[in-house]
RODO-2510 file (C-alpha; in nm, 4 decimals, decimal comma):
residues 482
     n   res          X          Y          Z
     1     x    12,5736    10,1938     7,6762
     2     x    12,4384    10,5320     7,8375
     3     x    12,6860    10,8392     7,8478
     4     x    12,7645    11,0093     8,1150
     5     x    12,5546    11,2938     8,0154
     6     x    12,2594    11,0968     8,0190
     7     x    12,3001    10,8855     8,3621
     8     x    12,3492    11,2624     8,4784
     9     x    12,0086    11,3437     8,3413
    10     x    11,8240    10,9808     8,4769
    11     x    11,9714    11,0569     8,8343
    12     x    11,8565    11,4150     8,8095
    13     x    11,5140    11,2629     8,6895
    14     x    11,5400    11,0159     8,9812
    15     x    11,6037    11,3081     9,1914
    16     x    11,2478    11,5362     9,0513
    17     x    11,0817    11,1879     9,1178
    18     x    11,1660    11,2056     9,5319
    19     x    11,1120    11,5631     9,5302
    20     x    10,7505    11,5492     9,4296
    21     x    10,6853    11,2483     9,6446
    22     x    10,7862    11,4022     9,9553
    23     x    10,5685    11,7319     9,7872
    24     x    10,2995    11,5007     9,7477
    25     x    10,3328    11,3810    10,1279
    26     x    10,3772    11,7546    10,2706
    27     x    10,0566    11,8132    10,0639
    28     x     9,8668    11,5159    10,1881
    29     x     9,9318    11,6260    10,5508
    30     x     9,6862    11,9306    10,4857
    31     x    10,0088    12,2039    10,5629
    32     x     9,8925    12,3860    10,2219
    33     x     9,5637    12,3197    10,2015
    34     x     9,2448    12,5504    10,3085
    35     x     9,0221    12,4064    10,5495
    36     x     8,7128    12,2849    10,3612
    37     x     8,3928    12,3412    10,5165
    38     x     8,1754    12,0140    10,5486
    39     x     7,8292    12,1282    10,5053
    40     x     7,9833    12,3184    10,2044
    41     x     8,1002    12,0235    10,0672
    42     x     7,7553    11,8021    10,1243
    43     x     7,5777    12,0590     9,9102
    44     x     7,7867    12,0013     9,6278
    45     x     7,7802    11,6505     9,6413
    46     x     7,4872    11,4814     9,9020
    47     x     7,1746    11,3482     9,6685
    48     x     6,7908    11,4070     9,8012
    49     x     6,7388    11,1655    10,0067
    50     x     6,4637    11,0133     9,8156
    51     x     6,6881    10,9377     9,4942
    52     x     6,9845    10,8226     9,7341
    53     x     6,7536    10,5631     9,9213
    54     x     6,6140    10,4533     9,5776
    55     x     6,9718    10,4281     9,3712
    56     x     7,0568    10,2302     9,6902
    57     x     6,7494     9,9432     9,7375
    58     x     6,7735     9,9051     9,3716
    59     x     7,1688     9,7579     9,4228
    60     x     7,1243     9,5712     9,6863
    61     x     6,7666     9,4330     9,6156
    62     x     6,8776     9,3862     9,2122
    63     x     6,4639     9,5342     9,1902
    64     x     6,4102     9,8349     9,0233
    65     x     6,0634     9,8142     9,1533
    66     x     6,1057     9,7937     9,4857
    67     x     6,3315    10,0557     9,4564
    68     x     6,0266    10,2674     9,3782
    69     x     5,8668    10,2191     9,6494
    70     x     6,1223    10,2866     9,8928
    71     x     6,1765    10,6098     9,6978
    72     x     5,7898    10,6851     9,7480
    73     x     5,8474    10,6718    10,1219
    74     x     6,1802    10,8201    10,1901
    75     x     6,1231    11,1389    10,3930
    76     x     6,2671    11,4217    10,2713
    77     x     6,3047    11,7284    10,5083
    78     x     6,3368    12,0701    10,4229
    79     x     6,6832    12,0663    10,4292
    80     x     6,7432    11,8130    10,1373
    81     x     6,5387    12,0040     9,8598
    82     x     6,4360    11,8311     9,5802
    83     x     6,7198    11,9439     9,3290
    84     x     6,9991    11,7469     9,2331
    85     x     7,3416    11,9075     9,4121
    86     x     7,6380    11,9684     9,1213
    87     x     7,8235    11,7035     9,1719
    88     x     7,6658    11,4263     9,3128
    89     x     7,9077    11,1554     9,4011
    90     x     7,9491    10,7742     9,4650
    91     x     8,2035    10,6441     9,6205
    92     x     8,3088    10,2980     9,5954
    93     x     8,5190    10,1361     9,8906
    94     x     8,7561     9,8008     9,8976
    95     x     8,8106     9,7250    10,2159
    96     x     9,0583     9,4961    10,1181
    97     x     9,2658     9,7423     9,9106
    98     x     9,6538     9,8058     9,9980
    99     x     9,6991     9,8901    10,3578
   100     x     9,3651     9,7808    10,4488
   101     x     9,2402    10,1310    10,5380
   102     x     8,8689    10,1166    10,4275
   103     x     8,6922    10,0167    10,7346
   104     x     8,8038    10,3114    10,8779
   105     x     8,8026    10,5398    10,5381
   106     x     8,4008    10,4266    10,4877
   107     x     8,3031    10,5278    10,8445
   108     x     8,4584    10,8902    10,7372
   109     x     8,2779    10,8749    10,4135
   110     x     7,9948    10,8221    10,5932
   111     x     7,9999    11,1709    10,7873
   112     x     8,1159    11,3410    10,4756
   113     x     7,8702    11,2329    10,1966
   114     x     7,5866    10,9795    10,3472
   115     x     7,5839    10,6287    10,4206
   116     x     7,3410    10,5654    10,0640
   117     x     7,6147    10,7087     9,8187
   118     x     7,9060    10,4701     9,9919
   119     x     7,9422    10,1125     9,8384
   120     x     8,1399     9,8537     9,9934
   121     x     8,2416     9,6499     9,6928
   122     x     8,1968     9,3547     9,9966
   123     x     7,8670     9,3087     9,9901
   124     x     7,7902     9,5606     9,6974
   125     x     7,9481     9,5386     9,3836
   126     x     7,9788     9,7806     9,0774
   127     x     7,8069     9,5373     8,7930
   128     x     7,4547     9,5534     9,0518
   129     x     7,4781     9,9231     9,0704
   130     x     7,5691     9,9329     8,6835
   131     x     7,2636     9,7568     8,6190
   132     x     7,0100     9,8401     8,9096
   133     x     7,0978    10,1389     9,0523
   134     x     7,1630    10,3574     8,7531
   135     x     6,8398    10,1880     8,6199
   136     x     6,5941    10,3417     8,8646
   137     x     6,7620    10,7217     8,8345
   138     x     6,6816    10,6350     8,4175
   139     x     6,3313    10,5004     8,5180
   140     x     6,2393    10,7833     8,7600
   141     x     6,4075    11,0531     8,4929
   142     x     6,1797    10,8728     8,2271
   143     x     5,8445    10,9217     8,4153
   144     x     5,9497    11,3009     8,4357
   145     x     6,1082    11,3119     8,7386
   146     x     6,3918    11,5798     8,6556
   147     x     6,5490    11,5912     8,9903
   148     x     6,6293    11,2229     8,9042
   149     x     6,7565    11,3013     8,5860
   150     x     6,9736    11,6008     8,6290
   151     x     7,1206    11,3635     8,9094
   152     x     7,2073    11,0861     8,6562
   153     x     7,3179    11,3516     8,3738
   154     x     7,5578    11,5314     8,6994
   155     x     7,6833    11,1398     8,8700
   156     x     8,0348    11,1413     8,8797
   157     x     8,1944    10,8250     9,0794
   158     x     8,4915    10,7752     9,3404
   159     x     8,7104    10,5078     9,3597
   160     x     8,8517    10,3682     9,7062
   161     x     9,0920    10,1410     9,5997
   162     x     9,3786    10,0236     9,4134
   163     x     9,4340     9,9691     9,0137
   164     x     9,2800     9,6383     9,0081
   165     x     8,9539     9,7590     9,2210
   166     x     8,9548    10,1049     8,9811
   167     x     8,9637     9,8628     8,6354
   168     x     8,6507     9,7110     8,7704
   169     x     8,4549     9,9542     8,8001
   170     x     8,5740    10,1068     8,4615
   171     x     8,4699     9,7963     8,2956
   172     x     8,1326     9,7571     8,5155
   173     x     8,0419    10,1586     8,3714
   174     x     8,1563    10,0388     7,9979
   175     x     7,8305     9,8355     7,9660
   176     x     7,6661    10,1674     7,9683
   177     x     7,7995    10,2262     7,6495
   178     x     7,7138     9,8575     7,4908
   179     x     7,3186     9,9177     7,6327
   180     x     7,3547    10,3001     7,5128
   181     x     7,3039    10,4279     7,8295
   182     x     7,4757    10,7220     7,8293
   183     x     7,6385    10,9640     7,9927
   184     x     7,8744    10,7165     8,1749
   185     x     8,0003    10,8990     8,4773
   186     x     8,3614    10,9887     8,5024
   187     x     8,6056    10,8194     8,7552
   188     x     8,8074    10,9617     9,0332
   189     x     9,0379    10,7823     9,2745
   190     x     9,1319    10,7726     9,6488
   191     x     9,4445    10,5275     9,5933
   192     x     9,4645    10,2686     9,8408
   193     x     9,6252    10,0084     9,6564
   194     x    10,0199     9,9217     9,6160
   195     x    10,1270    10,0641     9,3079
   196     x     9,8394    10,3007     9,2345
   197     x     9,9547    10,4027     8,8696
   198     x     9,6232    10,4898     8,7697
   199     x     9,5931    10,7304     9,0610
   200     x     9,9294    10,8916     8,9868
   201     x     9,8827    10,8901     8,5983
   202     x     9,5335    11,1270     8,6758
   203     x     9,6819    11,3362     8,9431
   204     x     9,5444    11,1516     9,2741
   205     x     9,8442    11,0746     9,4331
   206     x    10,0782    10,7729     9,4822
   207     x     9,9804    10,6404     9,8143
   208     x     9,6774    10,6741    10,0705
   209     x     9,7518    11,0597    10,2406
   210     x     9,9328    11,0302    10,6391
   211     x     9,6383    11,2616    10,7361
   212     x     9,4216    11,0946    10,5768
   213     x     9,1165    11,2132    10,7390
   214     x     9,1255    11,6060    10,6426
   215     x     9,3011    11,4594    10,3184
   216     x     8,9687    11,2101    10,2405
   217     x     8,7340    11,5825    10,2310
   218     x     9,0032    11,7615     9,9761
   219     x     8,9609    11,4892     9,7101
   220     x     8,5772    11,4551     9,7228
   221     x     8,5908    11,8434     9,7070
   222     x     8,8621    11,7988     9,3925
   223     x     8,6554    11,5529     9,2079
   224     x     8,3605    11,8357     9,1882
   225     x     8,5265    12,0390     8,9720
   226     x     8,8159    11,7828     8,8288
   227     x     8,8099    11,7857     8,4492
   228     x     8,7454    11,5192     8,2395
   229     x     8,9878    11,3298     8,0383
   230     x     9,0222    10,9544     7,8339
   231     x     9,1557    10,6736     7,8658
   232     x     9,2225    10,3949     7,6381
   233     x     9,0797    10,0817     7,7455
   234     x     9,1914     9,7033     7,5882
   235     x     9,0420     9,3981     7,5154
   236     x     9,2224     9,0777     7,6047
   237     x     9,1305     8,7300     7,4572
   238     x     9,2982     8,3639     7,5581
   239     x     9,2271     8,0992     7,2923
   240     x     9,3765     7,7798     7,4060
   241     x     9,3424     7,4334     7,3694
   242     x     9,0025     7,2895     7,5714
   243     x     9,1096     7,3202     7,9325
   244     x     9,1151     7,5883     8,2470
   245     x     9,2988     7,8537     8,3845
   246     x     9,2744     7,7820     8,7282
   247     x     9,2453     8,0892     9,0194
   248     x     9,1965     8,3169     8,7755
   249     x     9,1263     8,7036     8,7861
   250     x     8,8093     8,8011     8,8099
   251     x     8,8472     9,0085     8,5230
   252     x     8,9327     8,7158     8,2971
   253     x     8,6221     8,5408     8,2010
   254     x     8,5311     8,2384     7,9871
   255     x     8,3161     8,3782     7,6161
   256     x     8,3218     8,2776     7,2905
   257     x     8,5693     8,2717     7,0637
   258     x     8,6174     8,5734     6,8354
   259     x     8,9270     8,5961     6,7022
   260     x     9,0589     8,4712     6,3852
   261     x     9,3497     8,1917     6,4105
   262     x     9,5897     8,1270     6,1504
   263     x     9,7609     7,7795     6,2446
   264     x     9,6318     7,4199     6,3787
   265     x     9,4143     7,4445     6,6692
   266     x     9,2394     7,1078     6,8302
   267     x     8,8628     7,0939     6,7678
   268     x     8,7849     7,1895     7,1282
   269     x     8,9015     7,4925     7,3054
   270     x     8,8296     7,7258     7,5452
   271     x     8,8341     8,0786     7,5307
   272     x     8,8765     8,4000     7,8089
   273     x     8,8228     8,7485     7,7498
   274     x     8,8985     9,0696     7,9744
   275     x     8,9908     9,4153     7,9905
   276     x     9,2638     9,6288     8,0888
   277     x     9,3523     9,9562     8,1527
   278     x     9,7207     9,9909     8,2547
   279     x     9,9155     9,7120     8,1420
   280     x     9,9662     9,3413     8,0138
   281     x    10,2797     9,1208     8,1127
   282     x    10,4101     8,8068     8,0601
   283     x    10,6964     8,6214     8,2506
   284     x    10,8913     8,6411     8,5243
   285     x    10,7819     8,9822     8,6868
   286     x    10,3997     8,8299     8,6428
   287     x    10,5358     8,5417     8,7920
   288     x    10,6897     8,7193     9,1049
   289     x    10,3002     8,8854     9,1167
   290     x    10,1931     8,5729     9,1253
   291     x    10,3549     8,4586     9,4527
   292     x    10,2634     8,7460     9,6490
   293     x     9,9552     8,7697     9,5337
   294     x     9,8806     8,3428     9,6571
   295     x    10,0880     8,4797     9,9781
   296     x     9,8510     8,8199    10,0543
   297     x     9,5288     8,6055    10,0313
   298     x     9,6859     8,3542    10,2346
   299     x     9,8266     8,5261    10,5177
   300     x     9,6663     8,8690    10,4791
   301     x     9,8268     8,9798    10,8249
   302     x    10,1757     9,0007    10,5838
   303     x    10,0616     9,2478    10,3565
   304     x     9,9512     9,5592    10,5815
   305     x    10,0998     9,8505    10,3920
   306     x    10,2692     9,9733    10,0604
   307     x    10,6344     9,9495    10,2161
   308     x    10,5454     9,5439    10,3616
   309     x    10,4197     9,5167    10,0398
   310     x    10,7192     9,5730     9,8287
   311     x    10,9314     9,4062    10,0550
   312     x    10,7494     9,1232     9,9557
   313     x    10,7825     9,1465     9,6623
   314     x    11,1514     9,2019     9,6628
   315     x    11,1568     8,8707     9,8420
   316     x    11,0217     8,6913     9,5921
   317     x    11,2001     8,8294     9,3450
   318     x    11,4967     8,6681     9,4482
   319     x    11,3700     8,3377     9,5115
   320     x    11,2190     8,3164     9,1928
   321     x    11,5392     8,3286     9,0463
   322     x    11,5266     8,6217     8,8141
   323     x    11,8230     8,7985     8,9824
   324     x    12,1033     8,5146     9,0105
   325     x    12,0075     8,1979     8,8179
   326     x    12,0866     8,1732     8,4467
   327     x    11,8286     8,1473     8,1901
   328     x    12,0049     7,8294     8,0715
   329     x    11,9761     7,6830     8,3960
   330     x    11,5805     7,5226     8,4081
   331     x    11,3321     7,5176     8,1211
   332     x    11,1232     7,7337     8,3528
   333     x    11,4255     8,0295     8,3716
   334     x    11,4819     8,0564     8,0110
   335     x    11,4158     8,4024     7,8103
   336     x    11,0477     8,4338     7,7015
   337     x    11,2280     8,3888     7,3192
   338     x    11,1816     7,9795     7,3708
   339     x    10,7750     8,0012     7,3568
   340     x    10,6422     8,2969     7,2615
   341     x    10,6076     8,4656     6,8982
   342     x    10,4945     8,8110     6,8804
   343     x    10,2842     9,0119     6,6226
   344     x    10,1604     9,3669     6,5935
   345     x     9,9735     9,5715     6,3994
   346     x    10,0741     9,9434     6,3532
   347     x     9,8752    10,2340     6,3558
   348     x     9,6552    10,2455     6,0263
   349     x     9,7823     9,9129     5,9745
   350     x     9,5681     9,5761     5,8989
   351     x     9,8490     9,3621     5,8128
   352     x    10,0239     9,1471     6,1082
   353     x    10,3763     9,2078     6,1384
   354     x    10,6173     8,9442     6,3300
   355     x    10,8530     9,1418     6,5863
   356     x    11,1399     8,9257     6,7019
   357     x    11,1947     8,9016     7,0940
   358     x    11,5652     8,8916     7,1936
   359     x    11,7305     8,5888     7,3798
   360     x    11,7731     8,8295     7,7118
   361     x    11,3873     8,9396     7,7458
   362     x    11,2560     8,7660     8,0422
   363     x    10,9392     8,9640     8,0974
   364     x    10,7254     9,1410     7,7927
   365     x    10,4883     9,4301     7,9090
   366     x    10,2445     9,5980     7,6922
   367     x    10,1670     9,9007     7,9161
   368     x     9,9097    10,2124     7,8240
   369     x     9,9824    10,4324     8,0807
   370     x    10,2950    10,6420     8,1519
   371     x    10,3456    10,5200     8,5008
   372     x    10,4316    10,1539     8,5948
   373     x    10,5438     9,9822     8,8865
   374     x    10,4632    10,2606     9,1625
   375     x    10,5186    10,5529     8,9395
   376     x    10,8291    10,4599     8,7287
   377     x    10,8514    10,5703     8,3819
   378     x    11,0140    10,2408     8,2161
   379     x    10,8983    10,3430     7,8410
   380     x    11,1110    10,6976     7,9284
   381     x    11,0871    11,0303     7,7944
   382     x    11,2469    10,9633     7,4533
   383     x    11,4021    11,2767     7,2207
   384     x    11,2352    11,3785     6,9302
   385     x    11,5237    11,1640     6,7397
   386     x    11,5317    10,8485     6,8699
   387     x    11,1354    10,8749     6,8346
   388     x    11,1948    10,9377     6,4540
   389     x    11,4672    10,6623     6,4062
   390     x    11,2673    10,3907     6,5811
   391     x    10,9482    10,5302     6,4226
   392     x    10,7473    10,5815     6,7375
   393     x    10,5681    10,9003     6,8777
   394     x    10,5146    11,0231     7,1888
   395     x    10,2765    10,7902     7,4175
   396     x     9,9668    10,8625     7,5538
   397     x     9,7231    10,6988     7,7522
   398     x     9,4330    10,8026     7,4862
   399     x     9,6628    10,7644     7,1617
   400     x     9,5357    10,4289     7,0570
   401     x     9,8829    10,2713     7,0972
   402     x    10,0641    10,0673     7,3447
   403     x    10,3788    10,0416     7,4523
   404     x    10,5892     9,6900     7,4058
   405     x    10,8930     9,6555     7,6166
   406     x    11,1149     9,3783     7,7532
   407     x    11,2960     9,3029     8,1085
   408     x    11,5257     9,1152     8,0975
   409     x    11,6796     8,9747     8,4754
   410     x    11,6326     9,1176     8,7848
   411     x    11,9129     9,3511     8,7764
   412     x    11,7874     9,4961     8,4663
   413     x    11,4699     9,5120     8,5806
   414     x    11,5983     9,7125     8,9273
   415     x    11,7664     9,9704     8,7498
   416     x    11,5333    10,0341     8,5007
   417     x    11,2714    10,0744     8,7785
   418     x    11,5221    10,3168     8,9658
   419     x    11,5409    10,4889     8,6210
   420     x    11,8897    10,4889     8,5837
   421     x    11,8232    10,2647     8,2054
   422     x    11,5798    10,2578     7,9673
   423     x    11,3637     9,9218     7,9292
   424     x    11,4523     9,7534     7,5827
   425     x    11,1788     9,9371     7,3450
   426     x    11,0121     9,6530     7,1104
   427     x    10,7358     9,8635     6,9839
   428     x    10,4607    10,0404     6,9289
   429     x    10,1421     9,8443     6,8642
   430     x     9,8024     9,9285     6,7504
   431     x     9,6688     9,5685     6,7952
   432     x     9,8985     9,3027     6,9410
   433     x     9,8668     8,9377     6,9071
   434     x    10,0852     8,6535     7,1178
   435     x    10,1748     8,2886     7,0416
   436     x    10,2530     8,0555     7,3144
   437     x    10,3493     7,6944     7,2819
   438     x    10,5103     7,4858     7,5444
   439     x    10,7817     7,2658     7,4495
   440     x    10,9517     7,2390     7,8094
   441     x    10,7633     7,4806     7,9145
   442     x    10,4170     7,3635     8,0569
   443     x    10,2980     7,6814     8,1905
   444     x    10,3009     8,0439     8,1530
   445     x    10,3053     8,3526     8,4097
   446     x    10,0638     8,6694     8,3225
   447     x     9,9185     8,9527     8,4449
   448     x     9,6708     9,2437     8,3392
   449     x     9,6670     9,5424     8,5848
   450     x     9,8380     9,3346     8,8538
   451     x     9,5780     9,0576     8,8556
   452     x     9,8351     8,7443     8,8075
   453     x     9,7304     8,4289     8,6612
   454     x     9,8819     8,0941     8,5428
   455     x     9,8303     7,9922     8,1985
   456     x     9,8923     7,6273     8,1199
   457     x    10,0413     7,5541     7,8268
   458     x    10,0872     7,2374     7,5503
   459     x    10,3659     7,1136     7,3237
   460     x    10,0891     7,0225     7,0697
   461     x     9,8907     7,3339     7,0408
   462     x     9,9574     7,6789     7,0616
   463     x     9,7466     7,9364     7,2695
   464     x     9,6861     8,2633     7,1781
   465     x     9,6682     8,5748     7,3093
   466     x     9,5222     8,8815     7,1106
   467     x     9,4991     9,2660     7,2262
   468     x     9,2956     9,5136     7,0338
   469     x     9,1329     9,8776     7,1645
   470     x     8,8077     9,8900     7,3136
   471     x     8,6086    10,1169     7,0360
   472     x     8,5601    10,3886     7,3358
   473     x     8,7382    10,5370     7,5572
   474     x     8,6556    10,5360     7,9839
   475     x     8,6049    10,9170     8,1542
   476     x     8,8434    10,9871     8,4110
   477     x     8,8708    11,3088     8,6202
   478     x     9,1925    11,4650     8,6530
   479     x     9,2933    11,5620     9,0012
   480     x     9,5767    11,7789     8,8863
   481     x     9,3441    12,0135     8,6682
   482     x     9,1080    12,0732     8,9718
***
């Protein structure tokens, strides 16, 4: 039960919160903000011409080659010297993001960078520039071409777009790493999305600026001289018995199995692996992501903003019944307790380590970042004694830990999101590992990074779910240190 004394210091918390989101709106309307010249700004971050045409062909051909050649016969006048600018930027757009601004937002990037350094993840899509664009700056910087190679060494990227949209190119840039391709550029965003934790959590805002336009130039000026920072980035694997997950993620994709299973498992099964950045869930909240998600792909004319969003939402969180139908009531409404075991490893740990799950939890989130749900702080900022009773330390999004906590119904859920509670800590896991089995149950509701999917599930078999850290870290820029 929280004292007085500390609802006092939630609603005064609360309060801060509103505060810097109205700051954060005054700021976005360019009231305190310099006018930034745009020629200025091109020759910080506008490539020659002949390395922006090339980086370009090679995407959208998949030819490294050909490429070349259009490289060969780019012009380049006098006022594009061959020298690579000090921050030369790409910027990649979903036009599908949130509000549905980037139409509009890649005409403006258009006048502000050039037409070659703007992708629309549409037609182009961050894996092809991973693999072909990048390629021909490392061939041309390998023939001695250093105007090509100061340009790779200097690339720093933009993201248009919302979490899911920033996780993909994230894990599109980690291949770098696997082919050692390095430097892998560092990440900025433009948030366009609904929730946009990643943008808050690295100091680019909470929602796409009102005056957007002016507001568009101050960020690609910001992510010239933004710092760089880590993030933690985790791999997710789904062993289950041989079937499929059905309308599932794009960031969940079939591999082989690697992970070790202690228990019965049939002779076939089928196995998904994926990455994420922010946060796993399972249960009802993924479940209420779920629906909206089906709905905003179906009737896309619904979802044209962050407020319509989240009305939605709200909607559906009612109807699914997380707010005023019992757990008792259907199989499908009981507390996550009745199929799901749950193991961790702690830090310097190798030894699994059972964690019971109370009877109340009805959603489980395993989040990395300090911001969740548009910008609430569910984990909390916890005194230096509660830490040390519960064992945990501060978290981080590069401390190599994640953050287990439980929901349990709605109206738990609604006033930990208005931060008036905590969320009920579980833990503080190094490696995590999940057991599902169905008994009444015969499916599952997840989500990584707000990508939903639907996990079917057996009363024979158990599937499992395993989370361990990525052995590197992704580069963001931080907006609030520029």
């Amino acid at each position: 039960m929280e004292t007085s004394d500390e609802a006092s210091a939630a609603a005064g918390r609360t309060a801060v919160a509103a505060r810097v989101s109205i700051w954060e709106s005054l700021k976005g309307c360019g009231i305190f903000h310099k006018e930034i010249a745009k020629e200025e700004l091109r020759q910080k971050i506008v490539m020659p011409k002949y390395l922006r045409v090339a980086m370009r062909t090679a995407s959208t051909t998949r030819d490294v080659a050909t490429a070349a050649l259009a490289a060969s016969s780019a012009v380049v006048g006098d006022e594009e010297p061959m020298v690579a600018p000090e921050a030369p930027l790409v910027v990649f757009v979903n036009s599908k993001s949130g509000g549905r601004h980037g139409p509009e937002l890649k005409e403006r990037l258009h006048e502000l960078i050039s037409e070659e350094q703007v992708f629309d993840l549409q037609t182009i899509q961050p894996p092809a520039f991973v693999e072909y664009g990048l390629a021909c700056l490392e061939q041309m910087a390998s023939q001695g071409d250093t105007c090509a190679k100061d340009t790779r060494d200097k690339l720093r990227i933009v993201v248009a777009g919302g979490d899911g949209t920033v996780g993909w190119v994230l894990g599109s840039l980690r291949e770098l790493y696997e082919s050692r391709r390095e430097p892998v550029p560092p990440t900025g965003i433009i948030p366009l999305g609904t929730g946009n934790d990643l943008s808050r959590t690295f100091g680019w805002g909470g929602s796409f600026p009102f005056a957007w336009r002016s507001a568009v130039k101050r960020l690609l000026d910001k992510a010239v001289v933004a710092p760089i920072c880590r993030l933690d980035s985790w791999h997710l694997e789904v062993v289950m018995p041989e079937g499929e997950i059905k309308e599932k993620p794009y960031t969940l994709k079939q591999k082989n199995k690697e992970m070790d299973i202690e228990g019965e498992m049939p002779e076939k099964t089928s196995c998904y692996g994926g990455v994420f950045y922010n946060y796993l869930s399972i249960g009802m909240d993924a479940q209420v992501a779920y629906g909206f998600h089906h709905l905003r792909n179906e009737k896309p004319y619904l979802a044209q903003g962050p407020v319509a969003n989240k009305l939605i939402y709200a909607g559906y969180s009612c109807t699914q019944g997380w707010f005023c139908t019992p757990c008792a009531a259907t199989p499908n409404l009981r507390g996550l307790k009745n199929i799901l075991r749950l193991f961790i490893k702690r830090a310097n740990c190798s030894e699994w380590e059972q964690i019971p799950i109370h009877s109340s939890v009805r959603s489980l989130v395993c989040l990395n970042l300090y911001n969740y749900g548009s910008g609430r702080h569910p984990w909390g900022d916890l005194k230096p004694d509660y830490l040390e009773k519960k064992g945990f330390v501060e978290a981080h999004a590069d401390d190599g830990l994640l953050e287990i906590f439980g929901l349990k119904e709605g109206w738990h859920a609604s006033f930990v999101m208005a931060e008036v509670i905590k969320a009920k800590h579980i833990a503080q896991a190094a490696a995590i590992k999940l057991e599902l089995r169905g008994g009444q149950w015969n499916r599952a509701y997840l989500q990584m990074d707000g990508e939903p999917w639907r996990q079917p599930l057996t009363n024979d078999y158990s599937t499992f779910v395993e989370i361990k850290k990525m052995p590197f870290h992704s580069l963001m820029l931080n907006g609030e240190g520029s």
